[in-house]
C-alpha positions in Angstrom: -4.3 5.1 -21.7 -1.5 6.5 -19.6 -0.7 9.4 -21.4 -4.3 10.2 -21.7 -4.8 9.7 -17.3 -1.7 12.2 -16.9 -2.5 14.8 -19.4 -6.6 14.6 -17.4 -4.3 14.9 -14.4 -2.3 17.9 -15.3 -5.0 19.4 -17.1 -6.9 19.1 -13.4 -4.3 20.4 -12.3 -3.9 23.6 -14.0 -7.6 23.8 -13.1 -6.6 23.8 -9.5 -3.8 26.5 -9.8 -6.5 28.6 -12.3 -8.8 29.0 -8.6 -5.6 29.5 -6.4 -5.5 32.5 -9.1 -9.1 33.4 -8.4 -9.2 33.2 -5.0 -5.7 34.8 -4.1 -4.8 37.2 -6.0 -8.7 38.2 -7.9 -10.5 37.7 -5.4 -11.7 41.0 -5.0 -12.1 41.7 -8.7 -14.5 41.6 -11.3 -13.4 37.8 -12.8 -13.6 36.0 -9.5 -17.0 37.4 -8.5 -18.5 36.9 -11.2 -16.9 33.1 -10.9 -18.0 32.3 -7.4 -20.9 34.4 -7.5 -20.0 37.3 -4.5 -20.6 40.6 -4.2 -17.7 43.7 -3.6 -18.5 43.7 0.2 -18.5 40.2 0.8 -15.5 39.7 -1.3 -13.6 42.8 0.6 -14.8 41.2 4.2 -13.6 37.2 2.9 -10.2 37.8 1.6 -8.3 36.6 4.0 -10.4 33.5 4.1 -10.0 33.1 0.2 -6.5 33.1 0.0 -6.4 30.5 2.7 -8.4 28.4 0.3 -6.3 29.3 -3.1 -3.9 28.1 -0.8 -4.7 24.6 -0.4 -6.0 24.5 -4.1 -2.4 25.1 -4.7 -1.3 22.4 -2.7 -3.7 20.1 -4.4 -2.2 21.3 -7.6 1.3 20.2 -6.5 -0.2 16.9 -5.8 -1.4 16.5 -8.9 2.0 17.4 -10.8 3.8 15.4 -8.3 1.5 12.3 -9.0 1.8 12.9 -12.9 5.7 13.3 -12.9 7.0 11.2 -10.1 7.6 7.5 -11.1 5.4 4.6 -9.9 4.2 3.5 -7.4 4.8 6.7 -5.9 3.3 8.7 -8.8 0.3 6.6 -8.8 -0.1 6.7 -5.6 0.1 10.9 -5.6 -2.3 10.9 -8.7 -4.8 8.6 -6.7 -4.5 10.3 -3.5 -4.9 13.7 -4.9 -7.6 12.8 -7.1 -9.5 11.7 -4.1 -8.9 14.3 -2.1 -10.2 16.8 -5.3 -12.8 14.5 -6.0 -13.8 14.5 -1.9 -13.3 18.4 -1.3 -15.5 19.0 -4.7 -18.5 16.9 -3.3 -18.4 18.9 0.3 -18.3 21.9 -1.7 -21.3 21.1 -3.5 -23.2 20.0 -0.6 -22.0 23.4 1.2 -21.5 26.3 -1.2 -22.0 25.7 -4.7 -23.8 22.6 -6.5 -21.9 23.8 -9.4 -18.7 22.5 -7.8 -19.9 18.8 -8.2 -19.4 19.2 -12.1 -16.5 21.6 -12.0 -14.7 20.1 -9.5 -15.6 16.4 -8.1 -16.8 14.9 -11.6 -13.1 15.6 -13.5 -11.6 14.2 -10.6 -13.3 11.0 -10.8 -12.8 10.6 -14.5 -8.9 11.2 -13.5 -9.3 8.8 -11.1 -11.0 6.3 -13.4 -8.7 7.3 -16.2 -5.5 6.3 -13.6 -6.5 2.9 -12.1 -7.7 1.9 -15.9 -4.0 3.0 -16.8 -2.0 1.2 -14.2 
């Protein structure tokens, strides 16, 4: 079950690093439109913004790696906090932006999270 909780936290991970991609460095392009649903105008006038966000994604990606590599009861603490925090930001978005969020972002987050306490 451990393996199984780290490899859902890594893979959540590389999720989280995938829309630091999206909204850094694509933002403007065809992919991340199309992903988040924007236009060329809006996406020209909300770059800056987006790159703020791919930044914390990033940070939520570190988290995640930290968590899944550090030894416990740090590591479980990361992966628990992290997850949370994921799990917590995913819901707002959904409520705020996208309802699509909830299953992309706050639902794998709480099977990590369910997958981690199960595992420790």
């Amino acid at each position: 079950m451990s393996i199984i909780a780290t490899v859902v936290v890594l893979l959540i991970a590389v999720l989280h690093v995938y829309i630091l991609v999206l909204e850094m460095f694509l933002w403007t392009g065809p992919r991340a439109r199309a992903a988040f649903g924007t236009s060329v105008a809006f996406a020209s006038e909300t770059k800056a913004l987006a790159a703020n966000q791919g930044l914390y994604n990033g940070f939520l990606a570190a988290g995640l790696v930290w968590g899944a590599v550090a030894s416990d009861p740090v590591g479980f603490q990361a992966k628990v906090f992290f997850l949370v925090c994921v799990a917590v930001a995913g819901a707002y978005g959904a409520a705020t932006a996208s309802r699509k969020i909830l299953f992309v972002q706050t639902v794998p987050a709480l099977i990590g999270l369910a997958l981690v306490l199960a595992a420790h």
